[in-house]
N, C-alpha and C positions, 0 to 999 in steps of 0.2 A: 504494500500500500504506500504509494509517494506522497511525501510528507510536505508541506508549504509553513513557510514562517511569514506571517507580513508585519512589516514595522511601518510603525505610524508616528508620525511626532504628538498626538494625543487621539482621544476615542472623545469627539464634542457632536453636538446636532447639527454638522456642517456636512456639503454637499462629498466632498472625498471620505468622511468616516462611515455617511451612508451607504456607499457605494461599496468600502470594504466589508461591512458588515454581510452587504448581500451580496458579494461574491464568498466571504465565507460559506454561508451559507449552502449558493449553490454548486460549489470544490466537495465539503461534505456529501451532496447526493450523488457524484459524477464519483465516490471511493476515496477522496481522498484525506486525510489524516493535515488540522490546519489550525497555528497557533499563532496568538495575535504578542508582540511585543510592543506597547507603547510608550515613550518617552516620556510623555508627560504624564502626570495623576488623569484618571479618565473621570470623563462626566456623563459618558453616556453609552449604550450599549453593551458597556462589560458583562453584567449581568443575563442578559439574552443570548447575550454569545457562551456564557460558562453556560446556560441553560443547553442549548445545543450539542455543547459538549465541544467546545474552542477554551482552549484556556487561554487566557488573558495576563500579561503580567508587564504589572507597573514597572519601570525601571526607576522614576523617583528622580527624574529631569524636573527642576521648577525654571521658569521663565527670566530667561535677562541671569541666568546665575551659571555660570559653566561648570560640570561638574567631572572631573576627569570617572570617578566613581560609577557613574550613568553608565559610561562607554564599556566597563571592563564589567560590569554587571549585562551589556548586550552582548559582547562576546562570549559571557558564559554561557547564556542562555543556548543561542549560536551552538556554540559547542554540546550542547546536553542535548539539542534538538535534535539536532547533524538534520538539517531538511534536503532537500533533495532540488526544492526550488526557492529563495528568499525575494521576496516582492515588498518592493518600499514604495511608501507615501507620502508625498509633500517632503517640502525642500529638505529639513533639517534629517527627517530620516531618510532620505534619500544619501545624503553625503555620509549619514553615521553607517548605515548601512554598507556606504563602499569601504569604508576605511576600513571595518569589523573587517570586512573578507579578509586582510591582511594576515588577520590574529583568529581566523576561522572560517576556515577556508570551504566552499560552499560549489556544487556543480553548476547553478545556473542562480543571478542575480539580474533582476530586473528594478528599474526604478521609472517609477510615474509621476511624473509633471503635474497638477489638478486646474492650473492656470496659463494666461498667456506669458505671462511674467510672475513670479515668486518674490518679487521686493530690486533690493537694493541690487545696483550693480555688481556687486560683489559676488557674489553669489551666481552669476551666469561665469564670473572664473573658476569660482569655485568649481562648477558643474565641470567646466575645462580639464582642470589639473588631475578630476577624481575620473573623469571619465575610464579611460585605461582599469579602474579596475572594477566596474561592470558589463553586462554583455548585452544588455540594451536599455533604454530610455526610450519612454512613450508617453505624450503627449495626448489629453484627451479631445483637442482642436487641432484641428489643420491648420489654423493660422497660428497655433502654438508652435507645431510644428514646422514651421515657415522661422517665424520668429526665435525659436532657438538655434537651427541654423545658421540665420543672417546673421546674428551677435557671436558666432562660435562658441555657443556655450556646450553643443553636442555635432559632432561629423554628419553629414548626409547621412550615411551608409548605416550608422548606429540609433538612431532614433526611428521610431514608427507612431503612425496616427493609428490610435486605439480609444475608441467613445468612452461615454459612460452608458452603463444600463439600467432601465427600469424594470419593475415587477408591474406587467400588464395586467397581471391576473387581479394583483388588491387596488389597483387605479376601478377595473370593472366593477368589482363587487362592493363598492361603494356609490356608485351609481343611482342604485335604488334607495340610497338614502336621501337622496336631495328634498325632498318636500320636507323631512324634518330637522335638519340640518339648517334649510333657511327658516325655520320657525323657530328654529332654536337662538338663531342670530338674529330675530325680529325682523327679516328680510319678507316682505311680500312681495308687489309689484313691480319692485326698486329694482336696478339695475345693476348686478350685483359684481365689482373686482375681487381678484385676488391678489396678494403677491406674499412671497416666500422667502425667507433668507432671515439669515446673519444681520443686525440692526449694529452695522458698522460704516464705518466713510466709506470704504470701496461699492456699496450699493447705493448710495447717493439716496437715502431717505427724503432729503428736504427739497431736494428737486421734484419729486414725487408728487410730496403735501403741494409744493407751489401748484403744479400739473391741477392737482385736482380741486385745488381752492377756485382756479381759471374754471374747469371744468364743471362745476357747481352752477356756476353764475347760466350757460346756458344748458344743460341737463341739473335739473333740482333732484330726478330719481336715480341719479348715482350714486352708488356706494363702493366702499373700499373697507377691504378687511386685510391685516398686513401680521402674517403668524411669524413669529419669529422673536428672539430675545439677543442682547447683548450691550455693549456698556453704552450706547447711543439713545436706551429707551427712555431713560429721564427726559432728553433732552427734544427727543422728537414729540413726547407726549406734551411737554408744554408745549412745543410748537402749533400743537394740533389746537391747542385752545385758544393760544394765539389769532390763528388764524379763523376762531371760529368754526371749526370744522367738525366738532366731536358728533356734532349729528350724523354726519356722509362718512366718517372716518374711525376704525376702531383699533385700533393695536391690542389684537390675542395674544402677545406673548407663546413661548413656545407652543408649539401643537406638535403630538403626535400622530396627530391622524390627518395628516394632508389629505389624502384622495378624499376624506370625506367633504374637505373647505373648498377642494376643487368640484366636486360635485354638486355641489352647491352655487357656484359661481358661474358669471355668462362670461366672462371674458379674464386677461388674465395680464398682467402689467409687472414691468422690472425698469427700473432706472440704474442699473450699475455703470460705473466709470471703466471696469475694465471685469474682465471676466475669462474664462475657460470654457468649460461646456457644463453647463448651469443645471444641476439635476432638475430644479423646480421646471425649470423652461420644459425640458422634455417631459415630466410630469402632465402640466397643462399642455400641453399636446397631444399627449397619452389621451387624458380625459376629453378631448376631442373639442378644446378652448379656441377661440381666436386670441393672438399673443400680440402685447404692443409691448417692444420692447429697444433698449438702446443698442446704435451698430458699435456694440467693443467688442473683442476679440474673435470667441466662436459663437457666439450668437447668430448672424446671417447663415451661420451652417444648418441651425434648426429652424431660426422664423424666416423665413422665406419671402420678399417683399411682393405684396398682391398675392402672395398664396396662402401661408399658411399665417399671416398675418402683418404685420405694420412694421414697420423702425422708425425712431428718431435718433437725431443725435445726442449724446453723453452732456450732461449739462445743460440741458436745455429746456427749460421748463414750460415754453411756451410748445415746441413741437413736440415734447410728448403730449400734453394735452389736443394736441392737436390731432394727431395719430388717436387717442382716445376717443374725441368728439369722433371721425372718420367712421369708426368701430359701430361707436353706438348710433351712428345716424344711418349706418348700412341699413339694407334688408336684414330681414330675418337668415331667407335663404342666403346670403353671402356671408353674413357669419358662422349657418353651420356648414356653408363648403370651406370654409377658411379651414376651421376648426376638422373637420373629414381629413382635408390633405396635411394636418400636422399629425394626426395618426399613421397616415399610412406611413409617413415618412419613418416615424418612430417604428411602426409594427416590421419593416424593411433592415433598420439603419441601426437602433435603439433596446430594441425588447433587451431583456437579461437575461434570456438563453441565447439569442444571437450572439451577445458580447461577450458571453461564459464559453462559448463554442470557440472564437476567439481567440480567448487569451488560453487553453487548453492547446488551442495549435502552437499557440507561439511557442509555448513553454516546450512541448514536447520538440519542437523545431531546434533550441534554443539546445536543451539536453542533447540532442543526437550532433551536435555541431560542434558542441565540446567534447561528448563522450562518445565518437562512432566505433569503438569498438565494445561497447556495452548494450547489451540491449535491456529495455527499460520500456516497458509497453505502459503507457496512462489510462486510466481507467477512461471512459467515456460515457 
């Protein structure tokens, strides 16, 4: 049974911790044997995953503190697991991860990119110097993949464009909740947004609120519901009252149950500055939404302009409202073909056995390239 280790720089409700959870998940049905090492203290998921039968183990990284201790506790781990394949995520366990192989030494090392960019300049050298000792980098945007490239932070030949994936099946079976789900939200008539994420500057909350303060003025039946938590919610909730808004405008705080706020919702709204491939976005696509959303990174790869829904630019509070108003003054029929051709695309591009099917080829590719005189058959 081939054994997978993946390292995370933390286990939080953001779009790449989600994503590893549900490739855990579906590695365990495809046979194989899969354990999570996280850097930082987890917030989330640990439990679900020990439930599964994924063990979890903190390494006891805290933020902004360098801990020589963190790294020789990953190589133990490394060492005790011996896996067969090691899969790293986001920046920081991406490089700890290359350096581990030094001090435990592993047949096949892959590291994933979750954005177009991961911060500071610094750090695309980094990606440079460590390169050499993993066996590939993947990007979940093609314009990521462009982008790490162009700056050399990874060779041509060594990076590949690999999506993220959703669970189509719990996007459906939440479907039929929508009548009480908006009664639950006090939603009737009204026209109802959503949007998703992390309540941080890189999603450009207050360009948002501006958008929809504009947006009020000529649709009074719009509303916005914005699920999500993080150190920006003080700040955006006074704003909301600021502007008057608290009637059109609700900040839920975290949610677990996306598909059911998407099922609930007619359409589906993001104002990030810069992005990757945005799990929410493909979500509301899933659930078969029209998307109005900004052109940063990989986003044009899922909302599709006049098809599967609207773009504006980054910062700009007038043309997303704008793209909004567009939305809601459509037909009926042009918003659910909007919303039809963001499914297909996802059920083609996106589903989470497509991308599990995937990343099981790379890896088995990845093994036989290193090790072609062993043979080593992956479960499927």
């Amino acid at each position: 049974m081939p054994r997978i280790a993946y390292i995370t720089t933390g286990l939080a409700r953001g779009g790449a911790e989600i994503q590893l959870r549900l490739l855990c998940e579906r590695m365990l049905l495809h046979g194989w044997k899969a354990t999570v090492l996280s850097l930082l203290p987890t917030v989330a998921f640990a439990g679900e995953l020990r439930s599964l039968g994924v063990p979890v183990v903190e390494l006891g990284l805290r933020k902004n503190v360098p801990d020589p201790r963190v790294f020789l506790r990953l190589v133990g781990a490394l060492r005790a697991w011996k896996p067969d394949v090691v899969h790293c995520h986001q920046v920081h366990a991406n490089l700890a991860g290359r350096m581990a192989r030094l001090f435990a030494p592993t047949p096949v090392l892959v590291c994933t990119a979750h954005s177009i960019q991961e911060g500071p300049r610094w750090r695309d050298w980094a990606y440079r110097l460590t390169d050499p000792l993993c066996d590939l980098t993947t990007n979940v945007c093609r314009a990521g993949v462009e982008r790490y490239t162009r700056v050399g932070a990874t060779p041509a030949h060594k990076i590949e464009y690999l999506p993220n994936g959703i669970d189509l099946e719990c996007i459906d079976r939440a479907a039929a909740r929508r009548p009480a789900v908006r009664r639950d939200l006090g939603i009737g008539p009204e026209f109802l947004w959503s949007a998703v994420g992390n309540l941080r500057a890189v999603k450009d909350y207050p360009t948002m609120l501006a958008a929809f303060s504009q947006l009020a003025a000529e649709h009074p039946l719009a509303r916005l519901c914005i699920a999500g938590d993080g150190p920006l919610r003080p700040m955006l909730e006074e704003r909301v009252r600021q502007l008057s808004l608290s009637r059109i405008i609700r900040i839920l705080g975290p949610l677990e149950d996306v598909p059911a706020l998407l099922a609930a919702s007619d359409a589906f709204v993001m104002s990030s500055r810069w992005e990757g491939m945005p799990l929410s976005l493909l979500e509301a696509s899933g659930a078969r939404l029209p998307v109005v959303a900004t052109r940063v990174g990989g986003v044009p790869e899922i909302v599709m302009e006049g098809q599967t829904g609207l773009l504006a630019p980054p910062a700009d509070a007038s043309g997303l409202a704008r793209a909004c108003r567009e939305v809601m003054d459509a037909p009926r029929e042009q918003r659910l073909a909007w919303g039809l051709a963001g499914r297909a695309l996802v059920d083609t591009e996106f589903s989470l056995g497509v991308v599990v099917e995937r990343w099981l080829q790379l890896y088995a590719n990845l093994w036989q390239r290193r090790q072609p005189a062993l043979q080593m058959s992956y479960p499927s």
